[in-house]
C-alpha positions in Angstrom: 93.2 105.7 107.0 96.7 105.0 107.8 98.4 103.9 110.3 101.6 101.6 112.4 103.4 101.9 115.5 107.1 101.8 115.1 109.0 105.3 113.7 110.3 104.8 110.2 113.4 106.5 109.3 113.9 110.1 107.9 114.3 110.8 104.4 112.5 114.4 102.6 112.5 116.4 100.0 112.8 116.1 95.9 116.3 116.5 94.5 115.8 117.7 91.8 113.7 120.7 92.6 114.3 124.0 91.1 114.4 126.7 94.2 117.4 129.5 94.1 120.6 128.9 96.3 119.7 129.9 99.7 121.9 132.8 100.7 125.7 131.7 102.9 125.6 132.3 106.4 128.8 131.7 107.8 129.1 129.2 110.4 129.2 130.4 113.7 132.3 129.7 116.0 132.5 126.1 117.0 134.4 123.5 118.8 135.4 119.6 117.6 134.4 117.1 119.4 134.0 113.2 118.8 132.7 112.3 115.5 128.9 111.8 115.3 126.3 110.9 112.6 123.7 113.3 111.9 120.8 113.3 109.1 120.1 116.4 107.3 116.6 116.8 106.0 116.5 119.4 102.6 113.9 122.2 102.2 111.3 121.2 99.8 112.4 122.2 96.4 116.1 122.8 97.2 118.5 122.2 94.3 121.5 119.6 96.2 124.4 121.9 95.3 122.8 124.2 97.8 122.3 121.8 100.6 125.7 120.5 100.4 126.9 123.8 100.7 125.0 124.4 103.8 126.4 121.2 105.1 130.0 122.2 104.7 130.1 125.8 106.1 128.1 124.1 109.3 131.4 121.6 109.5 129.5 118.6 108.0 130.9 115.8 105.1 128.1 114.0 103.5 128.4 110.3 103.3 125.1 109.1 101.6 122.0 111.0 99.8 118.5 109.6 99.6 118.1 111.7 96.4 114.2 110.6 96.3 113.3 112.3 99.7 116.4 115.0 100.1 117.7 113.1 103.4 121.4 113.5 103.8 123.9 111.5 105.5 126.4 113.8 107.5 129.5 113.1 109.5 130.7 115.9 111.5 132.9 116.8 114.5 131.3 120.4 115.0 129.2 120.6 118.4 127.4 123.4 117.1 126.9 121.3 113.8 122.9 120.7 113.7 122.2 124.1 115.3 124.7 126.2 112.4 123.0 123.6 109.4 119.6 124.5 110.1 120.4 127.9 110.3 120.1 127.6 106.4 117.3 127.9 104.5 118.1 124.8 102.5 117.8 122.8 105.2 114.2 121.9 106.5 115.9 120.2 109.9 118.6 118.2 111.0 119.3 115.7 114.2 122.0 113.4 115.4 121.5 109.9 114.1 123.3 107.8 116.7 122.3 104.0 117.3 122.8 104.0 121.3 122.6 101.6 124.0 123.5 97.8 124.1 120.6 95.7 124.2 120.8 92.1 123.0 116.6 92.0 122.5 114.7 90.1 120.1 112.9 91.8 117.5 111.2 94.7 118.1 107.9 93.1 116.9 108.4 90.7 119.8 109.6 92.4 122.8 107.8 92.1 126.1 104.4 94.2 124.5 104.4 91.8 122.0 105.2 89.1 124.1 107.4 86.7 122.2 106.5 83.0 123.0 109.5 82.9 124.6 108.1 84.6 127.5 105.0 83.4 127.6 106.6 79.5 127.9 108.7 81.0 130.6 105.4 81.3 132.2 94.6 91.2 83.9 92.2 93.5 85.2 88.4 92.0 85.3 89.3 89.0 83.6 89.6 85.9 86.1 92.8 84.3 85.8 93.3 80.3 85.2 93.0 78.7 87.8 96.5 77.6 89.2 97.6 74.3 90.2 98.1 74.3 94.0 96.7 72.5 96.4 97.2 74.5 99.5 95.5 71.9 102.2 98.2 69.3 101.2 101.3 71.2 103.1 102.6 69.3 105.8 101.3 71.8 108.3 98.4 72.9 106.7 96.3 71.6 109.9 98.2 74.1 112.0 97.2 77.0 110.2 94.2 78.0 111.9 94.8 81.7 110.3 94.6 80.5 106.7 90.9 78.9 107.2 90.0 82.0 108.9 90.6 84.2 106.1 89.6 81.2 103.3 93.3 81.4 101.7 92.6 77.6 100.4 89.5 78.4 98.3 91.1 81.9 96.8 94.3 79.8 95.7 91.6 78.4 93.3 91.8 81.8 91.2 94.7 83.7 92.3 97.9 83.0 93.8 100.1 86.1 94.0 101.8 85.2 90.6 103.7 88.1 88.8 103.5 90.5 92.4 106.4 91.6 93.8 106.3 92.2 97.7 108.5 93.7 99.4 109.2 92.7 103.4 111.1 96.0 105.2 112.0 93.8 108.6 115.1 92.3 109.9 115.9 90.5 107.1 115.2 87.2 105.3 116.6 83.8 105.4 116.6 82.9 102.1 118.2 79.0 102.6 115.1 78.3 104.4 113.4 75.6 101.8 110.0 77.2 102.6 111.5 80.7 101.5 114.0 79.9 98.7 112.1 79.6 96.0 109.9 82.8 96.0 113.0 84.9 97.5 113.8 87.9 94.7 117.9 87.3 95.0 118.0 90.3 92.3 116.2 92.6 93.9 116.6 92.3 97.5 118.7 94.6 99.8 119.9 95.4 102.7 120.0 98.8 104.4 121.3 98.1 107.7 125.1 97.7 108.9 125.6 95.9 112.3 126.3 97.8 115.1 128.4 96.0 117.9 127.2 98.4 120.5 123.8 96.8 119.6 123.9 93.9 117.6 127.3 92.2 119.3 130.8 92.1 117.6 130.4 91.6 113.8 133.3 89.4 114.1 130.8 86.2 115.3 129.4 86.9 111.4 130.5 84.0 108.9 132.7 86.3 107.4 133.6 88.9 109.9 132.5 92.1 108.6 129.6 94.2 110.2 127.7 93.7 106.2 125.4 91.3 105.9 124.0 90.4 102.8 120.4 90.7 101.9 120.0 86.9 102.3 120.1 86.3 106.1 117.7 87.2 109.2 119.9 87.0 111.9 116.9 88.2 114.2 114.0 85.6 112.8 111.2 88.2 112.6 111.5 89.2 109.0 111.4 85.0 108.1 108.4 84.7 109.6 106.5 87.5 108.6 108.0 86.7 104.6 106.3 82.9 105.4 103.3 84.3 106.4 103.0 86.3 103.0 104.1 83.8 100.8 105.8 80.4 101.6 105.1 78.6 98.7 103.1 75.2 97.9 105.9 72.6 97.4 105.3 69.9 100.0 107.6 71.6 102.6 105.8 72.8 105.6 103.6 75.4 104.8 101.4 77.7 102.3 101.5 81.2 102.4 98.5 83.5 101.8 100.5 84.3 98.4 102.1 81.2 97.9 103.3 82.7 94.2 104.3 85.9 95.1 108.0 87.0 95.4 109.5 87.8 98.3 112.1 91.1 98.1 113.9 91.6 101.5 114.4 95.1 102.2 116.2 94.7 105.4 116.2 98.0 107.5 115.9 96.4 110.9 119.0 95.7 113.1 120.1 92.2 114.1 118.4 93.3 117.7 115.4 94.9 116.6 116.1 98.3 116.4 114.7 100.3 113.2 115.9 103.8 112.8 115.2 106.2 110.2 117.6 105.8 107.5 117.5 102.4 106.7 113.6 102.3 106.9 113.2 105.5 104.5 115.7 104.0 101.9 113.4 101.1 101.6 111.0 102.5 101.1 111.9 104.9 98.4 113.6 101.7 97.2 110.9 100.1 96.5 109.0 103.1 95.0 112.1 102.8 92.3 112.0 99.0 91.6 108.8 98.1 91.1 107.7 96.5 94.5 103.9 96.0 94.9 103.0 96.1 98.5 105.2 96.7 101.3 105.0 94.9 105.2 105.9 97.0 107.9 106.0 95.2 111.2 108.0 97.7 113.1 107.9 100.9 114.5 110.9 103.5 114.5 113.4 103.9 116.8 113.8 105.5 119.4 110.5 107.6 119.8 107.8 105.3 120.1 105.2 108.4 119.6 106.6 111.2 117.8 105.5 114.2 119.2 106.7 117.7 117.4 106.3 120.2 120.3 106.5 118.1 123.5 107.5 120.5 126.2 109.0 117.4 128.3 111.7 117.0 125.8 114.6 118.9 125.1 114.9 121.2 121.8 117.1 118.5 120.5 114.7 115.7 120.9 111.6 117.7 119.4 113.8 118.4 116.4 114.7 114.5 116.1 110.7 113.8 116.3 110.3 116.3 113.5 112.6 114.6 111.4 111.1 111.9 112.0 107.9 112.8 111.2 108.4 114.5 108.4 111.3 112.5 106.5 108.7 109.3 107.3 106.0 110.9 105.6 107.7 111.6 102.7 109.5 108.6 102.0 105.4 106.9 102.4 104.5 109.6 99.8 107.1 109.4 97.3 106.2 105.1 97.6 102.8 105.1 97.3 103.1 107.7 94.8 105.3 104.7 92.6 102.5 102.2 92.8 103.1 100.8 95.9 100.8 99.7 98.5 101.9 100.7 102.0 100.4 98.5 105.0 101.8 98.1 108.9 100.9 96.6 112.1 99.3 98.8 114.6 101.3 97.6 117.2 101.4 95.5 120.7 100.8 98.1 123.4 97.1 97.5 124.0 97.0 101.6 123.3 93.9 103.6 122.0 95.6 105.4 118.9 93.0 107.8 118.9 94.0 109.0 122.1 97.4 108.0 123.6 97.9 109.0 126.6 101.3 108.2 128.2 104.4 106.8 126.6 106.9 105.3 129.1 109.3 103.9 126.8 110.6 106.6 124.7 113.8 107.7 123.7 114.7 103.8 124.4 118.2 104.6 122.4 120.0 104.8 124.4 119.2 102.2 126.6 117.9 103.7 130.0 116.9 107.6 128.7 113.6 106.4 129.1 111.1 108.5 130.2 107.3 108.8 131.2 106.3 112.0 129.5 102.2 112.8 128.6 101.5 112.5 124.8 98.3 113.0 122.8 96.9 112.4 119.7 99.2 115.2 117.9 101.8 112.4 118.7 102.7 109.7 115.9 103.1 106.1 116.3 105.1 105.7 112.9 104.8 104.6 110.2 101.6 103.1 111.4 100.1 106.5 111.6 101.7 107.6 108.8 100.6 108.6 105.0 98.5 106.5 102.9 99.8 103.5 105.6 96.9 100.9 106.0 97.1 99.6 109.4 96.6 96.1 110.8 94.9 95.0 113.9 95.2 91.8 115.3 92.6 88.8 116.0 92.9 85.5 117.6 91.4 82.2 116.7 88.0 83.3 117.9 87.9 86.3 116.2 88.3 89.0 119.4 90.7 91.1 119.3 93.9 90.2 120.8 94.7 91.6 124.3 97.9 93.2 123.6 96.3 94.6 120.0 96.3 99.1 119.7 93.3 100.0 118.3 91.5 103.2 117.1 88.9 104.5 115.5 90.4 107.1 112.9 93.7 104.9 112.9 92.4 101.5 112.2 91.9 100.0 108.3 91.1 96.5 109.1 92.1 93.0 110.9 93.8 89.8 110.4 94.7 86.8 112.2 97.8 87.3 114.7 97.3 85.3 117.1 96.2 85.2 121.0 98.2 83.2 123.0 95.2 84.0 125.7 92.3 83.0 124.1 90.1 80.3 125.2 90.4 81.5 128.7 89.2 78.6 130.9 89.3 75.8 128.9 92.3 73.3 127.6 93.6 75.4 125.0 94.5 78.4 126.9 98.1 79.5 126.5 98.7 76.9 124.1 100.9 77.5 121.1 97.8 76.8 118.5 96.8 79.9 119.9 99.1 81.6 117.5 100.8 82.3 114.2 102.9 79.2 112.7 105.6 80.4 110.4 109.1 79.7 109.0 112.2 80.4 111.2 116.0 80.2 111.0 117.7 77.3 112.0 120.6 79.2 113.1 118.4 81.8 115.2 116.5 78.7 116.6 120.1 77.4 117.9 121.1 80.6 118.9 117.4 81.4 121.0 118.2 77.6 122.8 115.2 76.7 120.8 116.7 74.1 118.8 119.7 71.5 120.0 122.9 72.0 118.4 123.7 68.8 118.4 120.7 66.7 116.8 118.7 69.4 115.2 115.4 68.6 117.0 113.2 71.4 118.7 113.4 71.7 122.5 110.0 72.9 123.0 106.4 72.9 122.0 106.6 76.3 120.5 108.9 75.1 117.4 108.7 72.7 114.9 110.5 71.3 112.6 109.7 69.6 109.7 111.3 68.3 106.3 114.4 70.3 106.2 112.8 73.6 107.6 112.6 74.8 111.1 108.5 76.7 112.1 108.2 78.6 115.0 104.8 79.5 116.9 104.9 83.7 117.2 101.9 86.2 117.9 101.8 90.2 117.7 100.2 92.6 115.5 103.4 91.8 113.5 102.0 88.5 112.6 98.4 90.2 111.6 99.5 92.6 109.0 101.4 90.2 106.8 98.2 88.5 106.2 96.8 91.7 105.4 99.7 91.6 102.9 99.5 88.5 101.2 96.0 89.4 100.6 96.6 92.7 99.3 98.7 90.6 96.6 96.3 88.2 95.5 94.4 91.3 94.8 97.2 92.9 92.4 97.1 89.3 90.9 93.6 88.8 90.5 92.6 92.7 89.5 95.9 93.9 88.3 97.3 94.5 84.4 100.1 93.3 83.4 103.1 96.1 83.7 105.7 95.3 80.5 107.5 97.5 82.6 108.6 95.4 85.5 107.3 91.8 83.4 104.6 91.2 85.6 101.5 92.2 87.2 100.3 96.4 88.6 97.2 97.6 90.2 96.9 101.4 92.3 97.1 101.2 95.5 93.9 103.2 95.7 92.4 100.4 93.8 94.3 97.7 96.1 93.6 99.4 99.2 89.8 99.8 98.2 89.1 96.0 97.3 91.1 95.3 100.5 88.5 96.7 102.9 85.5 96.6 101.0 85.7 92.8 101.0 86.9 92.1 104.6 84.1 90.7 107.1 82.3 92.9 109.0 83.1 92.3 112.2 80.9 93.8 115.0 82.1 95.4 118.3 82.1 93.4 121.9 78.9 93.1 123.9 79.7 94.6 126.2 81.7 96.9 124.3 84.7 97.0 126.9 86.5 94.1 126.9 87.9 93.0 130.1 90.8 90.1 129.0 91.2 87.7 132.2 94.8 86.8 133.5 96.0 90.0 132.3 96.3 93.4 134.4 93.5 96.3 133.9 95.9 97.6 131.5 95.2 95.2 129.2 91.0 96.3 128.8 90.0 98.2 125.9 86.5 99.6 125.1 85.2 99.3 121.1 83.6 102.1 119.5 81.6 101.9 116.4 79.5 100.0 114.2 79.6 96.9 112.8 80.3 98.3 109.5 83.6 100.0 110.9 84.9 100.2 114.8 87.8 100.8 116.2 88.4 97.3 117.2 88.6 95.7 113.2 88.1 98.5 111.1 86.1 97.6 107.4 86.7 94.1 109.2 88.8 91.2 109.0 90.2 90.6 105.8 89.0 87.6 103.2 91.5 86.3 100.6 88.4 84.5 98.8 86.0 87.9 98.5 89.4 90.2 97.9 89.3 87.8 94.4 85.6 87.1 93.5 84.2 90.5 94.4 86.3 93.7 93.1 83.6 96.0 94.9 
């Protein structure tokens, strides 16, 4: 099952297929307007001469090809420009590709679904490996880590550690001076996808050097650092131990200083790391702007049902073309408390630009990507008494298995109710900290309970199905390090990710559903109430279960 709620970006098609030139049509007559950004998906099998051509008797000048997928990067000033190109029968689809609205937001992953604290404060294959020489309990904030017991990190660090397994973290970025980040961060093969938008992101000119390119070492937005800690902070007396506390970290930055993800950036990183060797991949995001991608939706416009096409399709094959590379493809299922199996109504799509908005009825032919795309195992989240979280989605047919994400409203009645050891304790940027107000400018101490900080690094307490699947992650490569053969190829370790995928569910803890089965969440509206369907083998609730780093490394069936 696969499965994530955020829309990845649009990318299709081989390039070096063999199908004959599609026959010229000549443009038909046309106007220029303003200058616009368009994405131009190829017809399976289309030789790239051929869509080229297309794209220049429709009025089009391609900037960029994703060669893996046959997505193509078009400038045009043609008004008729998408309409004429797809006119050709090179062309599988095409749609505008314009980053709208100005939104200064945090992180998708933590908007007001996922509640960001912020908020909340308001109000070798078979053969066991040597043991390595970590001792996970002795970080500094080891006692915080609630998540780590849960899922028995300590004890699998015993026999595997994430050494030799390359995982990539597709987010908004990666601070790599952060001394709990630096030494696992790949400076080699990280990337960044994105460019800063001002219309979005603010002028580029507040950027240490003033251009609107970041370089594939920064997280100007905080959530990719934390999910990256999560996965693997390593065990050097800093702060604290990720579940892969060997592992290296590759940022493959396709999200935008605010939050945004759109289709471009998130399909080159993933074919990316298809090419280069990457292990597993963490997708805490959905795509921009169609929260639920719906093909034939008679309340949008033609335009819009072709953008959701693109979508759709360019998303699936850029998950294809990865997995089909060896890599292991696993995403959050999201923070809008929704049944995947059966959405219902989506309120907050297109939100680019800001305020086309619109409440339209959806159903289950509608996608929450990549979460519910290809071969994507998706990631519910529990909090530290194991239910699931109130603002977790759910689903029967969409749900692989769960992990610790925290629940800022757990232990209703008691003490520890909407405390911060309720959730997820990871790494954050000092200068995102300053920027958020949560750390003082002036003498570098937090200004509230929700961040710490601690030797030379800054923690930050976040929760969302954002902080769940990187668990999932970290796990998934103690598995490629404990099963896995070593690859001469890329120098270190490779396992399917059939084979990773399998181990991963077949050793996480059943976890039965409610009793009774609908859970009612107190201090939270009706919305908020989900009912569990299934057994305790598999529901819709924790899938196979909530995942174990020790079994995923003592028992490989």
């Amino acid at each position: 099952m696969t499965t994530q709620r955020r829309v990845l970006a649009a990318a299709l098609g081989a390039s070096t297929v063999l199908a004959g030139l599609a026959a010229a049509t000549p443009a038909s007559a046309d106007q220029d307007g303003p200058a616009r950004s368009v994405l131009v998906l190829a017809e399976n099998g289309t030789q790239d001469g051929a869509v080229r051509a297309a794209i220049t008797r429709a009025g089009g000048t391609v900037t960029s090809v994703d060669s893996a997928i046959g997505l193509y990067s078009v400038t045009t000033t043609k008004t008729r420009f998408t309409a004429d190109v797809r006119d050709s029968a090179a062309v599988d689809t095409a749609a505008a590709d314009r980053v709208v609205g100005f939104s200064r937001k945090p992180a998708k992953a933590s908007t007001s679904d996922i509640e960001r604290l912020r908020a909340e404060r308001a109000q070798g294959r078979g053969k066991k490996a040597p043991a390595p020489n970590v001792n996970t309990n002795g970080e500094p904030l080891a006692p915080l880590q609630w998540d780590m017991r849960m899922i028995h990190t300590a004890e699998a660090h015993r026999i595997a550690t994430g050494r030799g397994v390359r995982v990539g973290v597709i987010d908004t970025g990666v601070d790599a001076s952060h001394p709990d980040i630096r030494p696992n961060f790949d400076f080699a093969l990280s990337r960044n996808f994105t460019r800063d938008m001002p219309d979005i992101d603010g002028a580029c000119s507040t950027d240490p050097d003033g251009s609107c390119d970041d370089p594939a070492t920064v997280d100007e937005g905080g959530h990719g650092t934390h999910v990256a800690s999560t996965i693997a902070s390593p065990v050097n007396g800093q702060g604290i131990a990720g579940v892969a506390p060997e592992a290296s970290i590759v940022n493959l930055r396709a999200g935008q200083d605010s939050g945004y993800f759109f289709l471009e950036p998130t399909v080159k990183a993933l074919t990316y790391a298809g090419n280069n060797g990457i292990d597993v991949v963490n997708m805490s995001y959905y795509i921009d702007p169609w929260a639920f991608n719906c093909a034939n939706n008679p309340a949008d416009s033609a335009e819009e049902q072709a953008q959701q096409r693109l979508t759709i399709e360019a998303t699936n094959r850029a998950l294809r073309y990865a997995r089909g590379k060896g890599v292991t493809l696993i995403a959050a299922a999201g923070n809008s408390a929704t049944d995947l199996d059966n959405p219902t109504v989506d309120d907050s799509s297109p939100d680019y630009p800001e305020g086309a908005a619109k409440t339209r009825q959806i159903d289950n032919s509608c996608l929450d990507l990549p979460t519910e795309g290809d071969h994507v195992l998706t990631v519910t989240s529990v909090g530290p008494t194991t239910r699931k979280a109130y603002y977790s989605s759910y689903g029967l047919t969409s749900v692989d298995v769960a992990a610790p994400g925290g629940d800022i409203r757990d232990y209703y009645g008691t003490p520890q109710y909407r405390k911060p050891g309720n959730v997820i304790l990871a790494a954050m940027p000092k200068a995102v900290g300053i920027a958020e107000g949560d750390i003082d400018p002036v003498t570098g101490e937090p200004t509230n309970d929700f961040v710490i900080k601690q030797g030379d690094g800054y923690y930050t307490y976040l929760q969302g199905t954002s902080m769940a699947a990187p668990h999932a992650t970290g796990v998934a490569a103690l598995i490629v390090d404990r099963w896995g053969h070593r690859d001469p190829r890329q120098g270190g370790k490779a396992l399917t990710p059939n084979q990773t995928e399998k181990i991963l569910m077949r050793t996480a803890t059943d976890h039965a559903c409610p009793n009774p089965a609908t859970m009612v969440y107190p201090g939270v509206s009706a919305a908020y109430t989900a009912t569990c369907t299934g057994t305790t083998e598999f529901n819709s609730f924790y899938g196979d279960g909530i995942v174990d780093a020790l079994k995923a490394v003592t028992k490989k069936h």
